[in-house]
C-alpha positions as CSV (number, residue, x, y, z in Angstrom):
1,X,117.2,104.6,88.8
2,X,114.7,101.8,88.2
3,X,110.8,102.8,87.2
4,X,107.7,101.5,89.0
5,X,107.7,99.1,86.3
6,X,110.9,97.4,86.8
7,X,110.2,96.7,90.4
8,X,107.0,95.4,89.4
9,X,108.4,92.9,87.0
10,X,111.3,92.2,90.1
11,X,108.5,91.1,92.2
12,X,106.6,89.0,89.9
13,X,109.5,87.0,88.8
14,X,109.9,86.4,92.3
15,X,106.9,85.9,93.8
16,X,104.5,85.0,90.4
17,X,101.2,86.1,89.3
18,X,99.4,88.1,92.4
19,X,96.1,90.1,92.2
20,X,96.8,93.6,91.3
21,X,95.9,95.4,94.6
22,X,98.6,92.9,95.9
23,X,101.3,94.2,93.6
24,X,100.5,97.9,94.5
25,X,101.1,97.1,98.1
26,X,104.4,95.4,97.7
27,X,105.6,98.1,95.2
28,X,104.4,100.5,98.1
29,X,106.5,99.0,100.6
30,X,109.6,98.3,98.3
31,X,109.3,102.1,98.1
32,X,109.4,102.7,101.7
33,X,112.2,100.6,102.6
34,X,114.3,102.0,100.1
35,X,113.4,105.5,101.6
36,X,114.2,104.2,105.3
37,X,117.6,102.0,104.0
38,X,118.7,104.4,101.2
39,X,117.4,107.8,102.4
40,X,116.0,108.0,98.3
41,X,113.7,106.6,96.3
42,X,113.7,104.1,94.5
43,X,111.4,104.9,91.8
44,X,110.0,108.5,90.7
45,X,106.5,107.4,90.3
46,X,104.6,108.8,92.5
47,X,102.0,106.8,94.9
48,X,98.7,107.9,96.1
49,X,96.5,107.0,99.1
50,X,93.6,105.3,97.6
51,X,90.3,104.0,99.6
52,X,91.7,100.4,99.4
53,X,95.2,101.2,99.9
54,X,98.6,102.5,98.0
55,X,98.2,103.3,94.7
56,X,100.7,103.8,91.5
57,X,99.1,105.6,89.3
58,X,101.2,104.6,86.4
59,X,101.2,100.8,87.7
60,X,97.5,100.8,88.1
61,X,96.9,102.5,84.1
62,X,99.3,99.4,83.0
63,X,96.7,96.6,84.8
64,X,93.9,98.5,84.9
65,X,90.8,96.2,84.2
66,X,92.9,93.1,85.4
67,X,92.7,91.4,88.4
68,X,95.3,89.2,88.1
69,X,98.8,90.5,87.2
70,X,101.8,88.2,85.9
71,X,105.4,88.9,85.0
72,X,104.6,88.6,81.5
Protein backbone atom coordinates (compact mmCIF):
# COMPACT_ATOMS: atom_id res chain seq x y z
CA UNK A 1 0.00 0.00 0.00
CA UNK A 2 1.42 3.42 -0.95
CA UNK A 3 1.66 6.32 2.10
CA UNK A 4 0.26 9.83 1.80
CA UNK A 5 3.71 10.64 0.82
CA UNK A 6 4.13 8.59 -2.25
CA UNK A 7 1.02 9.91 -3.79
CA UNK A 8 2.15 13.26 -2.96
CA UNK A 9 5.41 12.84 -4.81
CA UNK A 10 3.11 10.96 -7.80
CA UNK A 11 1.36 14.17 -8.18
CA UNK A 12 4.09 16.59 -8.22
CA UNK A 13 6.07 14.82 -10.73
CA UNK A 14 3.14 15.08 -12.70
CA UNK A 15 1.74 18.07 -12.25
CA UNK A 16 5.05 20.27 -10.64
CA UNK A 17 5.32 22.52 -7.84
CA UNK A 18 1.57 23.66 -6.56
CA UNK A 19 0.80 25.61 -3.34
CA UNK A 20 0.27 23.34 -0.45
CA UNK A 21 -3.49 23.65 0.21
CA UNK A 22 -3.50 22.58 -3.60
CA UNK A 23 -1.63 19.36 -2.91
CA UNK A 24 -3.95 18.44 0.15
CA UNK A 25 -6.90 18.66 -2.13
CA UNK A 26 -5.68 16.45 -4.92
CA UNK A 27 -4.26 13.91 -2.28
CA UNK A 28 -8.00 14.26 -0.93
CA UNK A 29 -9.51 13.34 -4.04
CA UNK A 30 -6.93 10.61 -5.16
CA UNK A 31 -8.20 9.12 -1.88
CA UNK A 32 -11.76 9.18 -2.79
CA UNK A 33 -11.56 7.83 -6.08
CA UNK A 34 -9.60 5.02 -4.95
CA UNK A 35 -12.41 4.35 -2.29
CA UNK A 36 -15.22 4.70 -5.08
CA UNK A 37 -12.99 2.45 -7.92
CA UNK A 38 -11.20 0.18 -5.47
CA UNK A 39 -13.65 -0.14 -2.60
CA UNK A 40 -10.11 0.63 -0.23
CA UNK A 41 -7.91 3.02 0.37
CA UNK A 42 -5.27 4.00 -0.96
CA UNK A 43 -3.33 5.37 1.76
CA UNK A 44 -3.74 4.80 5.66
CA UNK A 45 -3.27 8.33 6.58
CA UNK A 46 -5.98 9.70 7.81
CA UNK A 47 -7.61 13.15 6.46
CA UNK A 48 -9.37 15.74 8.39
CA UNK A 49 -11.95 18.39 7.67
CA UNK A 50 -10.16 21.56 8.17
CA UNK A 51 -11.75 25.29 7.79
CA UNK A 52 -10.11 25.65 4.35
CA UNK A 53 -10.62 22.25 3.27
CA UNK A 54 -9.11 18.44 3.35
CA UNK A 55 -6.33 18.03 5.43
CA UNK A 56 -3.41 15.24 5.84
CA UNK A 57 -2.20 15.60 8.88
CA UNK A 58 1.02 13.84 8.24
CA UNK A 59 1.32 15.71 4.63
CA UNK A 60 0.57 19.06 6.23
CA UNK A 61 3.63 18.43 9.35
CA UNK A 62 5.99 17.52 6.15
CA UNK A 63 5.18 21.28 4.43
CA UNK A 64 4.17 22.94 7.13
CA UNK A 65 5.40 26.65 7.03
CA UNK A 66 5.62 26.34 3.09
CA UNK A 67 3.55 27.66 0.69
CA UNK A 68 4.80 26.27 -2.14
CA UNK A 69 5.45 22.50 -2.40
CA UNK A 70 7.71 20.72 -5.16
CA UNK A 71 8.59 17.09 -5.85
CA UNK A 72 11.86 17.58 -4.43
Amino acid sequence: MASVFDVAVYILKKQGSMTAMKLQKLVYYCQAWALVWDEKPLFDEKIQAWANGPVCPDLFAAHKGHYTVNAS
